[in-house]
N, CA, C and O atoms as a GROMACS GRO file, in nm:
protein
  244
    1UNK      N    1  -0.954  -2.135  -0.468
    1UNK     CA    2  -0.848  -2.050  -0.521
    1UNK      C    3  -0.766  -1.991  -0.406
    1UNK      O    4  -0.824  -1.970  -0.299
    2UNK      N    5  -0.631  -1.961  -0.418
    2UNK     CA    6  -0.567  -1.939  -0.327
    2UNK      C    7  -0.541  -1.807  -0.346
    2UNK      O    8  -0.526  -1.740  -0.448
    3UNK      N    9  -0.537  -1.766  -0.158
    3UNK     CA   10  -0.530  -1.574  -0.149
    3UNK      C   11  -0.340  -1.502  -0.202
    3UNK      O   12  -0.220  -1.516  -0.178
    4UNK      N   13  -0.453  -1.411  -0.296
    4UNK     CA   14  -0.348  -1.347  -0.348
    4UNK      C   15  -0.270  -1.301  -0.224
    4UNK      O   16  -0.183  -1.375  -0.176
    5UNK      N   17  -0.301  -1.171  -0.166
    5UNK     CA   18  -0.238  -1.101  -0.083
    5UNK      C   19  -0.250  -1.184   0.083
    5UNK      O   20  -0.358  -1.239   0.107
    6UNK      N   21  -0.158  -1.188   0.172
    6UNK     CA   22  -0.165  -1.216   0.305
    6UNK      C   23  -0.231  -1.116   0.368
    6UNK      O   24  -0.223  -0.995   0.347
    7UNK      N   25  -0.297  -1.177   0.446
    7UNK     CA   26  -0.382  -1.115   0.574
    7UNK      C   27  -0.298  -0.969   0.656
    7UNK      O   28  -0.347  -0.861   0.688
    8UNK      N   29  -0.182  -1.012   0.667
    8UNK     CA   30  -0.143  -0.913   0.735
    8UNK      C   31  -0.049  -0.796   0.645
    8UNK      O   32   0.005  -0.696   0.692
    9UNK      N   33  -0.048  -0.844   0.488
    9UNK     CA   34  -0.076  -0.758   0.349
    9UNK      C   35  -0.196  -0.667   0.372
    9UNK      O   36  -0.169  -0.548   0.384
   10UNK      N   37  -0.260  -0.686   0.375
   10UNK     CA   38  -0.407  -0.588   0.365
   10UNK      C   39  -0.399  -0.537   0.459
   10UNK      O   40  -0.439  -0.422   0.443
   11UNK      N   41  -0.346  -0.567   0.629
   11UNK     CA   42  -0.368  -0.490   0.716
   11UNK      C   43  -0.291  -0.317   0.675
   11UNK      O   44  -0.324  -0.200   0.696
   12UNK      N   45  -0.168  -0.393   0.604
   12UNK     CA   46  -0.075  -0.238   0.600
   12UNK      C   47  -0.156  -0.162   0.494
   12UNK      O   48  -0.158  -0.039   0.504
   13UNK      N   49  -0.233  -0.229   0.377
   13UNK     CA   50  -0.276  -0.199   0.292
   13UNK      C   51  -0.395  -0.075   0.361
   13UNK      O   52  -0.387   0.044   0.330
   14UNK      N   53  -0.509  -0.133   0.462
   14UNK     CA   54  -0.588  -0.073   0.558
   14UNK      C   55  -0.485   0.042   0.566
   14UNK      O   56  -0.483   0.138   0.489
   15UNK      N   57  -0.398   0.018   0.673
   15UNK     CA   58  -0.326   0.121   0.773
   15UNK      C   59  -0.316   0.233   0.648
   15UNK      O   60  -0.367   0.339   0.685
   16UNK      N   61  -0.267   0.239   0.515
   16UNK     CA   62  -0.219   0.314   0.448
   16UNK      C   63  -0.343   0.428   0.379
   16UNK      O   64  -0.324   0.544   0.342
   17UNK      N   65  -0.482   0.341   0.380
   17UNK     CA   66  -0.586   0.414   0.354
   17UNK      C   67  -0.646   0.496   0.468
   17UNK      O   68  -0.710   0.601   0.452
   18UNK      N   69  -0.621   0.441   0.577
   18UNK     CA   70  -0.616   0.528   0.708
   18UNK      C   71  -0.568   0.654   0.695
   18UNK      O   72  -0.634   0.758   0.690
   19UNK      N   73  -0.442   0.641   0.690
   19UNK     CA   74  -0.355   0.743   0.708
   19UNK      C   75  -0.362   0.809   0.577
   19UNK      O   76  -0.261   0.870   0.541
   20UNK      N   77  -0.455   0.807   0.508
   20UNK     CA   78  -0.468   0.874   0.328
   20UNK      C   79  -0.568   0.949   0.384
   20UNK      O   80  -0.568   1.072   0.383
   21UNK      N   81  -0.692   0.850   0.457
   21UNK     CA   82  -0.828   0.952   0.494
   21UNK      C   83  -0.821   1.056   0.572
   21UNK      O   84  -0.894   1.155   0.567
   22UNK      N   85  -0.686   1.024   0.684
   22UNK     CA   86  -0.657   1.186   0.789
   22UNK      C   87  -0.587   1.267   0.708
   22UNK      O   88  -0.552   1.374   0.757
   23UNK      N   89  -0.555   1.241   0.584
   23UNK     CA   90  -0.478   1.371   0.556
   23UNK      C   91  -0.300   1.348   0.580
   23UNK      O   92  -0.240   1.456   0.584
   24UNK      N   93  -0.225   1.242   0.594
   24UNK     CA   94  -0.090   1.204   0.683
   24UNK      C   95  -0.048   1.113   0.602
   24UNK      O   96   0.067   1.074   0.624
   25UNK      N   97  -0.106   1.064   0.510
   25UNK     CA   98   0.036   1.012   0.399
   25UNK      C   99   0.131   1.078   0.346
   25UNK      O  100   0.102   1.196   0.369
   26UNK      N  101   0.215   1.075   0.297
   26UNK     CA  102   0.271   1.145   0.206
   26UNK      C  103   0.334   1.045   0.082
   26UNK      O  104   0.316   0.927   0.111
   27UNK      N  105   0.394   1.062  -0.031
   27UNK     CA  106   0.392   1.015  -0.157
   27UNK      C  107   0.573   1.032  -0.127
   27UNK      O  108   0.625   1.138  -0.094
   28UNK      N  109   0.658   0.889  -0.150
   28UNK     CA  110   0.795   0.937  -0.151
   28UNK      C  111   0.889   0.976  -0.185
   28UNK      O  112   0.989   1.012  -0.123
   29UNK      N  113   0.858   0.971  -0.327
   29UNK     CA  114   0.962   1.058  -0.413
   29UNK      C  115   0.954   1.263  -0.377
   29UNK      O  116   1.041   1.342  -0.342
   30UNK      N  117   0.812   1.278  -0.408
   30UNK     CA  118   0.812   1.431  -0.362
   30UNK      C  119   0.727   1.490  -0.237
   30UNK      O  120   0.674   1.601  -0.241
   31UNK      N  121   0.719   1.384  -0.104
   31UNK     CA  122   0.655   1.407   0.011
   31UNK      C  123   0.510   1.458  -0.024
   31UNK      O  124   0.440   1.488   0.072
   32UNK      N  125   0.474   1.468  -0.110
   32UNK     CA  126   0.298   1.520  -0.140
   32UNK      C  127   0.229   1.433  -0.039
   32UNK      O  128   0.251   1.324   0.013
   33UNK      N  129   0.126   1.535  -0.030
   33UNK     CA  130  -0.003   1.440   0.033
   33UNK      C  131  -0.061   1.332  -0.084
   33UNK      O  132  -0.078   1.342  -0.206
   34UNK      N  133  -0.074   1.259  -0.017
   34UNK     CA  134  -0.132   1.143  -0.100
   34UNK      C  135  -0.317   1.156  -0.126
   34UNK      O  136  -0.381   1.129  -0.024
   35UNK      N  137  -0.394   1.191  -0.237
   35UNK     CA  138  -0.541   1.188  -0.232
   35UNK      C  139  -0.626   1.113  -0.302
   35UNK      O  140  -0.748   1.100  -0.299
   36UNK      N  141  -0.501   1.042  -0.396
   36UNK     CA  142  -0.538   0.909  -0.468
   36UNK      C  143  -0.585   0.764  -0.364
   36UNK      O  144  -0.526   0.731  -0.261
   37UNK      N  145  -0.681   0.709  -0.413
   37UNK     CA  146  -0.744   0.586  -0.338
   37UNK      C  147  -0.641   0.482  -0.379
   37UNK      O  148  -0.586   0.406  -0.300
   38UNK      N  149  -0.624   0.485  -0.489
   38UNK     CA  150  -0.492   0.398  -0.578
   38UNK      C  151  -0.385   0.380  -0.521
   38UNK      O  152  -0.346   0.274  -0.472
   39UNK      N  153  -0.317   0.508  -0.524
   39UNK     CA  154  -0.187   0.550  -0.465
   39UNK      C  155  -0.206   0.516  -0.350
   39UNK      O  156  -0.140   0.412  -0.349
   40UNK      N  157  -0.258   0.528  -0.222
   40UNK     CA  158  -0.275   0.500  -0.096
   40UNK      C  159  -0.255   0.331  -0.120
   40UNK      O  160  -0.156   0.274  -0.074
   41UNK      N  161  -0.351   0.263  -0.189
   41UNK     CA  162  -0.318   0.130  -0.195
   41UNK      C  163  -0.180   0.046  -0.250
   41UNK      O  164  -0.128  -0.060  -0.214
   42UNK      N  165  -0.149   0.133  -0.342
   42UNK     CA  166  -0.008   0.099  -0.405
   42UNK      C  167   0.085   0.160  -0.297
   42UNK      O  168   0.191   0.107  -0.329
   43UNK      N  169   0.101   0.207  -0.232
   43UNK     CA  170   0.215   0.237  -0.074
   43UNK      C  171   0.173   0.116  -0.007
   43UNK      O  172   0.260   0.029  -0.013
   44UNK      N  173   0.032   0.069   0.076
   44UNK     CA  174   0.006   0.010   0.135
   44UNK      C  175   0.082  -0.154   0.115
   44UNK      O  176   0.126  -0.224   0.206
   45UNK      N  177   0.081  -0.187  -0.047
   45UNK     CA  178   0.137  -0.321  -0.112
   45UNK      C  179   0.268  -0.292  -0.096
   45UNK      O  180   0.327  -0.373  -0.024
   46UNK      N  181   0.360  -0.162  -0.161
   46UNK     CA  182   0.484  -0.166  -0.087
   46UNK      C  183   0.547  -0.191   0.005
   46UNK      O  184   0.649  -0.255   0.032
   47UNK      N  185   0.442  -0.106   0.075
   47UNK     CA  186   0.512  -0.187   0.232
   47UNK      C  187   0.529  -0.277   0.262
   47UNK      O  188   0.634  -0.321   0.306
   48UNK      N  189   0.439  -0.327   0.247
   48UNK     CA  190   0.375  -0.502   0.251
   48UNK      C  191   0.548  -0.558   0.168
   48UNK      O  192   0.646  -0.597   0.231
   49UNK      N  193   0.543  -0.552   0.111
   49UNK     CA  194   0.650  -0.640  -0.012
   49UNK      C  195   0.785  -0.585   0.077
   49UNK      O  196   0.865  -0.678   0.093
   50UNK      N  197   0.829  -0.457   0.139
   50UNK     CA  198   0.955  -0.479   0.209
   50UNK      C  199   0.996  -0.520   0.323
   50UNK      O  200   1.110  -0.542   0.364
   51UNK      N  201   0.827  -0.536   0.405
   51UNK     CA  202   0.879  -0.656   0.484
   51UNK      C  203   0.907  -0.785   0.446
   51UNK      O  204   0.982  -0.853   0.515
   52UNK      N  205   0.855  -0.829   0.339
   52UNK     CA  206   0.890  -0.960   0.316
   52UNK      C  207   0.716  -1.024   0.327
   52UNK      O  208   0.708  -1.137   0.375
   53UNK      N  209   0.607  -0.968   0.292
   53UNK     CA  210   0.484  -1.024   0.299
   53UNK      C  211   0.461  -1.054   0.222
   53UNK      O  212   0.509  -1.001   0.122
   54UNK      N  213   0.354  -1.177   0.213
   54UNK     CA  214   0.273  -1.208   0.071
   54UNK      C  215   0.217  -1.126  -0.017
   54UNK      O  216   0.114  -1.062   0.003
   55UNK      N  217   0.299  -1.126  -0.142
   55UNK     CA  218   0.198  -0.983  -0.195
   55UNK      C  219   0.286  -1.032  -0.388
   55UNK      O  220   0.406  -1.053  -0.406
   56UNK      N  221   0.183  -1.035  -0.490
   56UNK     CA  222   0.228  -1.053  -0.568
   56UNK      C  223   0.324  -0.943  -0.641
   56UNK      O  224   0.305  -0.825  -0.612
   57UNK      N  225   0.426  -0.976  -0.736
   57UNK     CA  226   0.518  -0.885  -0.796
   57UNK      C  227   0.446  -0.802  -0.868
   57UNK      O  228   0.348  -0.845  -0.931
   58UNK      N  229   0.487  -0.658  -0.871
   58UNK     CA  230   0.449  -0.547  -0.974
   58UNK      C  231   0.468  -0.566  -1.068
   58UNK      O  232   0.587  -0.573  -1.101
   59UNK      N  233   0.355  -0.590  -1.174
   59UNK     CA  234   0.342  -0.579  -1.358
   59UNK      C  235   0.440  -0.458  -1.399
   59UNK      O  236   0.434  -0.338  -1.370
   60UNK      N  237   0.540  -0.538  -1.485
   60UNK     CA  238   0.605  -0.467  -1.560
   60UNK      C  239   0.481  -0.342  -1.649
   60UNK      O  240   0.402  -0.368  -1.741
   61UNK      N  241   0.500  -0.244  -1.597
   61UNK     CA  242   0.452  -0.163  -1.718
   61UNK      C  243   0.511  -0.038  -1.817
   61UNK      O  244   0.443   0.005  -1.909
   0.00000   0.00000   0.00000
């Protein structure tokens, strides 16, 4: 089966839970700290997707 996300997808994905565990994310619509495990991961895939990385499209919900 072939990988959903690229390798260097998950790295930002990492970097974003990093920066969730020091306390230094913030959330962008209202700068909050970020304390969701979720949310940290859903920034991390964003990012990922505006560079232009492998990363599948967000489910309409």
């Amino acid at each position: 089966m072939a990988r959903k996300y690229s390798k260097s997808a998950s790295k930002d994905v990492e970097r974003a839970m990093r920066k969730r565990k020091r306390g230094t994310l913030k959330s962008g619509g209202s700068g909050k700290t970020v304390k969701s495990r979720k949310q940290a991961i859903a920034i991390g895939l964003s990012e990922a997707r505006k560079k232009g990385k492998k990363v599948p499209k967000k489910k309409a919900g």
